[in-house]
C-alpha positions in Angstrom: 0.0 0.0 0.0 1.1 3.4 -0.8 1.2 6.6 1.4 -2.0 7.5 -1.0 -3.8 5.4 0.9 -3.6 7.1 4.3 -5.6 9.8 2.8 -8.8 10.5 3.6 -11.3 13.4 2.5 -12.4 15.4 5.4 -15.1 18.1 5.2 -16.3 18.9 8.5 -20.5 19.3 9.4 -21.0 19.5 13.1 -24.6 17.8 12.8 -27.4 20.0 12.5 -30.6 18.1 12.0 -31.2 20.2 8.8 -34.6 18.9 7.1 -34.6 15.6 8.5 -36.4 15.5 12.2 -36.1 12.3 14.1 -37.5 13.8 17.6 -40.2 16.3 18.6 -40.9 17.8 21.9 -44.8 18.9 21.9 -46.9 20.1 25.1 -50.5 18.7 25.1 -53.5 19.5 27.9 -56.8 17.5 28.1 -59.3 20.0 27.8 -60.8 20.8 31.2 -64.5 20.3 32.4 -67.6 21.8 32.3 -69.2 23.7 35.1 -72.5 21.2 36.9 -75.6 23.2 37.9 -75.7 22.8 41.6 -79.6 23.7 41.7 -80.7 21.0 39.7 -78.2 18.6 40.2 -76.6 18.5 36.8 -73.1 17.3 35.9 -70.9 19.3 33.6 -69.1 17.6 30.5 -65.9 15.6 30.6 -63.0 17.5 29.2 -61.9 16.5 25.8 -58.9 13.7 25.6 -55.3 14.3 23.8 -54.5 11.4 21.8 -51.2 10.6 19.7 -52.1 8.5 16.3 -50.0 6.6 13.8 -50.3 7.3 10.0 -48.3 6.7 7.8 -48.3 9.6 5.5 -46.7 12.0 8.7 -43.0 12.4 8.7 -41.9 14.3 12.4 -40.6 17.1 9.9 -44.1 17.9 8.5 -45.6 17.7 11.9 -42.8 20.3 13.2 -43.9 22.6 9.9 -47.4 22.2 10.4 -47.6 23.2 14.1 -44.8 25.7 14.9 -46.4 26.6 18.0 -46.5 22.5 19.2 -48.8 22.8 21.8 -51.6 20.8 21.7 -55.3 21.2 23.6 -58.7 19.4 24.2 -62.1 21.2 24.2 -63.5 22.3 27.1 -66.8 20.3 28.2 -70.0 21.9 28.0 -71.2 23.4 30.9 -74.7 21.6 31.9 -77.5 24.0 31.5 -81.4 23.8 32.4 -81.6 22.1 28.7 -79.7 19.8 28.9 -78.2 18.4 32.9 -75.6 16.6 31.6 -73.1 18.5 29.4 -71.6 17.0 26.4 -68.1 15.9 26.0 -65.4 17.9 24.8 -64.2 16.9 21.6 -60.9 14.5 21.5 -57.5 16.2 20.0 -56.4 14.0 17.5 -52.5 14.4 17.2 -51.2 12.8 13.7 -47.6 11.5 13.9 -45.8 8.8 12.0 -45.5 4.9 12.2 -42.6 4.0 14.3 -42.5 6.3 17.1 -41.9 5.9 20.8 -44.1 8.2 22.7 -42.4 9.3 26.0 -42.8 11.8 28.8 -40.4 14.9 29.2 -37.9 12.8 31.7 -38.2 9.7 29.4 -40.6 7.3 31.3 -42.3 5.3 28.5 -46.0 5.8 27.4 -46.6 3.9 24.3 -45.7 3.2 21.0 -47.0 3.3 17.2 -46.1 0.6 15.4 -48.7 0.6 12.8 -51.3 2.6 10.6 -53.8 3.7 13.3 -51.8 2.4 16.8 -53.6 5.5 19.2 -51.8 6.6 22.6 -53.5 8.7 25.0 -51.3 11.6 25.9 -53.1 13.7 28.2 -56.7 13.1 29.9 -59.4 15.7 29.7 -60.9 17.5 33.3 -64.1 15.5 34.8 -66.8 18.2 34.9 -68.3 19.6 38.0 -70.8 17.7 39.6 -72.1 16.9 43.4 -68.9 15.0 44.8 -66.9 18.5 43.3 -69.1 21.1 44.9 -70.1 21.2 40.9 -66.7 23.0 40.2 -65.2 21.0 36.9 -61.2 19.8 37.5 -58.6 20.4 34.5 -57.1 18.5 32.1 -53.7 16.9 32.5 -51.2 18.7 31.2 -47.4 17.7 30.2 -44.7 17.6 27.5 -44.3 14.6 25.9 -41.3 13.7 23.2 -42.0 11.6 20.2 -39.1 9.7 19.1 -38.5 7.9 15.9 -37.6 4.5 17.0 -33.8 3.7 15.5 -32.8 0.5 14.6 -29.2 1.4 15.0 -26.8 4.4 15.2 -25.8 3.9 11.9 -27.1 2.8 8.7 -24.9 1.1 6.1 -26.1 2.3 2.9 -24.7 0.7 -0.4 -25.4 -1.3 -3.6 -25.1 -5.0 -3.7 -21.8 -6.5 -3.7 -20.3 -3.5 -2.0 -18.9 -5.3 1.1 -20.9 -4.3 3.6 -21.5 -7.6 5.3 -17.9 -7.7 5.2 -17.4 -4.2 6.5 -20.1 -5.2 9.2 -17.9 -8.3 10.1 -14.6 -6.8 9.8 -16.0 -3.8 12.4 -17.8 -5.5 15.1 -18.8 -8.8 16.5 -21.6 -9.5 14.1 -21.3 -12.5 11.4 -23.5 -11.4 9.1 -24.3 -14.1 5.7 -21.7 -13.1 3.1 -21.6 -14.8 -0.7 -19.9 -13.7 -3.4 -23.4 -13.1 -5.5 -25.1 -10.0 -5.3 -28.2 -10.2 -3.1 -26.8 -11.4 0.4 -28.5 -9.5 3.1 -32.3 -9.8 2.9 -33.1 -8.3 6.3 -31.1 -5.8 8.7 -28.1 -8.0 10.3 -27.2 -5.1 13.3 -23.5 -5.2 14.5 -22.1 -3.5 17.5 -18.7 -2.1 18.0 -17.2 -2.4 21.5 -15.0 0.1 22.1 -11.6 0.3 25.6 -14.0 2.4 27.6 -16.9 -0.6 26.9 -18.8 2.3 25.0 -21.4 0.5 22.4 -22.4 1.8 19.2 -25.0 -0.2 17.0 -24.3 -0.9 12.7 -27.0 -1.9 10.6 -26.0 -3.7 7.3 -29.1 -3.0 5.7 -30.4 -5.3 2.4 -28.4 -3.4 -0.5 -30.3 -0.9 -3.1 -30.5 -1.0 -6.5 -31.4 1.8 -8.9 -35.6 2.6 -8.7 -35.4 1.6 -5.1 -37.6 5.0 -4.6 -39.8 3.2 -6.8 -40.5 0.8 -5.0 -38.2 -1.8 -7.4 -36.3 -4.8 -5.2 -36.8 -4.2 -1.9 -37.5 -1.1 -2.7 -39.3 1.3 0.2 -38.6 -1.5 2.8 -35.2 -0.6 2.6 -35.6 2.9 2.7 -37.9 2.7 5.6 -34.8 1.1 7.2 -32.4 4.1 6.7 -35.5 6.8 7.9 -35.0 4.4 11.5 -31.1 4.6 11.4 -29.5 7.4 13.5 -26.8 8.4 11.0 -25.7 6.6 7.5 -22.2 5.2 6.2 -21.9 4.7 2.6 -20.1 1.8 1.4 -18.6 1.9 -2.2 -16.8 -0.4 -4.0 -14.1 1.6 -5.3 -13.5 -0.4 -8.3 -17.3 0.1 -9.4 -20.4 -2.2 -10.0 -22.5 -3.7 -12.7 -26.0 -5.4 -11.0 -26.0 -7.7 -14.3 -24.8 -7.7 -17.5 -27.4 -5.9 -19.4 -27.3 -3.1 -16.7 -24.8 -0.3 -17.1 -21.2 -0.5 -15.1 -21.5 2.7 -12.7 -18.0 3.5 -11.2 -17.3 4.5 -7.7 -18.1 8.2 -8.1 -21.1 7.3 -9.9 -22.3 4.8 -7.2 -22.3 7.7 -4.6 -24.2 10.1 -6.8 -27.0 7.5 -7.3 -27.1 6.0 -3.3 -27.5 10.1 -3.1 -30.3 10.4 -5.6 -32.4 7.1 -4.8 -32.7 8.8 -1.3 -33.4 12.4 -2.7 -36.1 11.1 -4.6 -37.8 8.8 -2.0 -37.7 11.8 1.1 -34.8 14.5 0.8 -35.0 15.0 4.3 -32.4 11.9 4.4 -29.7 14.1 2.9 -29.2 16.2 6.2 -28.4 13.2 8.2 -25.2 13.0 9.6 -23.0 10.6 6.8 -19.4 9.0 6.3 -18.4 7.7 3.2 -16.2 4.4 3.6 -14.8 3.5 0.2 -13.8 -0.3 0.1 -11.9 -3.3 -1.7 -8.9 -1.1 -1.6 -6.8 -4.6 -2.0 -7.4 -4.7 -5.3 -5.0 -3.8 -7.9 -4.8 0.0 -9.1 -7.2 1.1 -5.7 -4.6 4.0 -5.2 -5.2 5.7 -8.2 -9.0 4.9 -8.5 -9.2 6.5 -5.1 -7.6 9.7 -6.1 -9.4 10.2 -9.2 -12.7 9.6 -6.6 -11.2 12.1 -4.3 -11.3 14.5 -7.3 -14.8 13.6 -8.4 -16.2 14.6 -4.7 -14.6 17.9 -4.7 -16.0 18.7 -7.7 -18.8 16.8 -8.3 -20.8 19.3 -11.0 -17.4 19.0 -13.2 -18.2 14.7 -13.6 -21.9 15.4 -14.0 -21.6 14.1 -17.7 -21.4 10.9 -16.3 -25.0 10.0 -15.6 -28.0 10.5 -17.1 -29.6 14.1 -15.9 -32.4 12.2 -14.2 -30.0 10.4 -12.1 -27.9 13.8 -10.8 -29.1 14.4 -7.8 -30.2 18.3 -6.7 -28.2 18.1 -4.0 -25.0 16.6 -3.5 -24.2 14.4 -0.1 -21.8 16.2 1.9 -19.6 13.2 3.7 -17.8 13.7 7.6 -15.2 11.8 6.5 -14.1 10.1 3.4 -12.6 6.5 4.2 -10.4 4.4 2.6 -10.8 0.5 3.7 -10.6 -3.3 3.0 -12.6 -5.2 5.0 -10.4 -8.4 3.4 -7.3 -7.2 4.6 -8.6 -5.0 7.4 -6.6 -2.0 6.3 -8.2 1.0 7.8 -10.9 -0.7 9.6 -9.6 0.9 12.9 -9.2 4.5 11.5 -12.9 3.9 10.8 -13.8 2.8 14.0 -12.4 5.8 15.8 -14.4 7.8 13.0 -17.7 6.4 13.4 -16.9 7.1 17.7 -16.1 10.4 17.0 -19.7 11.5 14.9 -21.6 9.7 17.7 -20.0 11.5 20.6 -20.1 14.8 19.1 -23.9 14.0 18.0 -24.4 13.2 21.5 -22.8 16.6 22.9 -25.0 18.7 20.5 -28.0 16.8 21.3 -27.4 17.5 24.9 -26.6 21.2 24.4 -29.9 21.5 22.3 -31.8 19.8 24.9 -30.3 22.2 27.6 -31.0 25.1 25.8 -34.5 24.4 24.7 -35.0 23.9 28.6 -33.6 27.4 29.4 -36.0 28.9 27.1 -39.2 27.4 29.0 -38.0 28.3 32.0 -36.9 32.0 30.9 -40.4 32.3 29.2 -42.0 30.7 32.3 -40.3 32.9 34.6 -41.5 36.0 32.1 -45.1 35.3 32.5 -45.3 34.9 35.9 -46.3 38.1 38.0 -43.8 39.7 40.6 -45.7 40.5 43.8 -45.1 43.3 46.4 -43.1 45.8 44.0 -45.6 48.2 43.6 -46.0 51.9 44.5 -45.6 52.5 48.4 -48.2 54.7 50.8 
């Protein structure tokens, strides 16, 4: 191996979410009772319930869009009146969020899940309404925040075309033994890996079954796949870098042309993907002529618009993948596999150090704007 292969590409992006959303903090209050009419004995209407249901059409982003102000309310219950002694119920909040999500409270204690089209969890329960037992005076809703999480198969994602060693990769980097054949199609289903790091720190790889151009149309396995990556924390591209052909009647797409097409399948099924936190691990650099195959790659990246010639102007994606880290590996021989370990533990701990800072910040605000709205007693003028 050459010096040339110690390089790596390293653009730095200190994760920012950008368009792709994975958690949301909302505040939600059951609607509080109605008022009971003490001389006739009539009993005001329950408050209306907050409820959390799954569809699949939601993404956490569009629900973020949608309602900037994230607070979410029942209706009040109606008061019960000479016409009619018992008020009605307050109407149910219907909360729409996607499939997948684990719905906790603020400090983390579990309170359901959606798993499929239609799973309902009930968030926050509306007042009862005033009646004898209550001196007729209604009680309020519950109130909280609540955090809906997308449920993550793994910290990362390993996103590649068949045959691009990712099995390999997966086996080479942690104690998984994922199938591996030398024919195309090998991984059917997630195989998830963990690495095991001195300090017993654990981080969690999925080798995920691999695309194949149309995936966003559903061709192979298609948007099961892609559902996959939306549940992985961050994604690692695996390349081979001498290329690919799927068959023999399909085109041979070379290394650089691999990435730009991993890039546009997940454009096309949700762009949000593109924001999420990505290395770029280039493999089978055992094989003859890697060295210079790399470099050429390394120019390619830097200048992607310059090689746009290369693919068919459907295929060139709007947006190009920026990549953490560019890294040269062979799972065969394990050169580099070590270099990538201490890559994929830096991205998660600095991910974890934003997310913390985010969180700790988001918490100052409520408590400044709490603070702000309450009043200040004994401060005014003197007599």
């Amino acid at each position: 191996m050459s010096s040339l292969n110690m390089v790596y590409l390293c653009r730095t992006c200190f994760r920012k979410y950008g368009n792709f959303v994975d958690n949301l903090r909302l505040y939600v209050s059951g609607g509080s009772g109605g008022m009971g009419l003490p001389r006739l004995g009539g009993q005001g209407g329950k408050g209306g319930d907050v409820w959390v249901v799954a569809k699949k059409e939601v993404t956490l982003k569009r629900m973020k869009d949608k309602y900037p102000q994230k607070r979410f309310a029942g209706e009040v219950g109606a008061n019960s009146r000479i016409q009619a002694l018992k008020g009605e119920k307050g109407k149910d909040h219907e909360l729409y969020a996607p499939v997948g999500i684990t719905v906790t409270t603020d400090d983390g204690k579990l309170i359901g899940e959606l798993n499929v089209d239609g799973d309902r969890v009930l968030v926050a329960k509306g007042g009862h309404g005033g009646a004898g037992f209550s001196g007729f005076h209604p009680s309020k809703g519950q109130s909280k925040h609540i955090r809906l999480d997308l449920k993550l198969i793994s910290d990362f994602g390993l996103v590649g075309f068949p045959n691009a060693g990712k099995s390999s990769l997966l086996s080479a980097t942690s104690h998984a033994t994922p199938q591996i054949a030398s024919y195309a199609f090998t991984t059917l289903r997630p195989q998830i890996g963990k690495l095991v790091y001195e300090d017993h720190k654990q981080i969690s790889v999925a080798d995920l079954p691999g695309l194949i151009e149309g995936a966003h149309l559903n061709k192979g396995m298609g948007h099961k796949f892609l559902k996959h990556v939306e549940r992985t924390k961050q994604l690692m591209f695996v390349v081979d870098i001498n290329g690919f052909q799927l068959a023999s009647k399909t085109p041979f797409r070379s290394a650089f042309e691999a990435v730009q097409l991993l890039t546009k399948e997940l454009e096309l099924y949700k762009k949000e993907l593109l924001s999420k936190q990505t290395l770029l691990v280039v493999n089978k650099m055992d094989l003859p002529d890697a060295d210079d195959k790399l470099s050429e790659l390394q120019e390619q990246l830097q200048n992607p618009h310059a090689f746009s010639h290369l693919l068919p102007e459907d295929m060139i994606p709007k947006k190009n993948m920026t990549f953490r880290e560019v890294v040269p590996v062979s799972a065969l021989t394990g050169f580099g596999i070590e270099h990538l370990k201490r890559c994929i533990r830096k991205t998660v701990d600095d991910d974890a150090a934003e997310e913390t800072e985010t969180f700790r910040q988001d918490r100052l605000q409520t408590l400044r704007r709490t603070m702000s709205s309450t009043p200040v007693w004994g401060h005014g003028p003197q007599h």
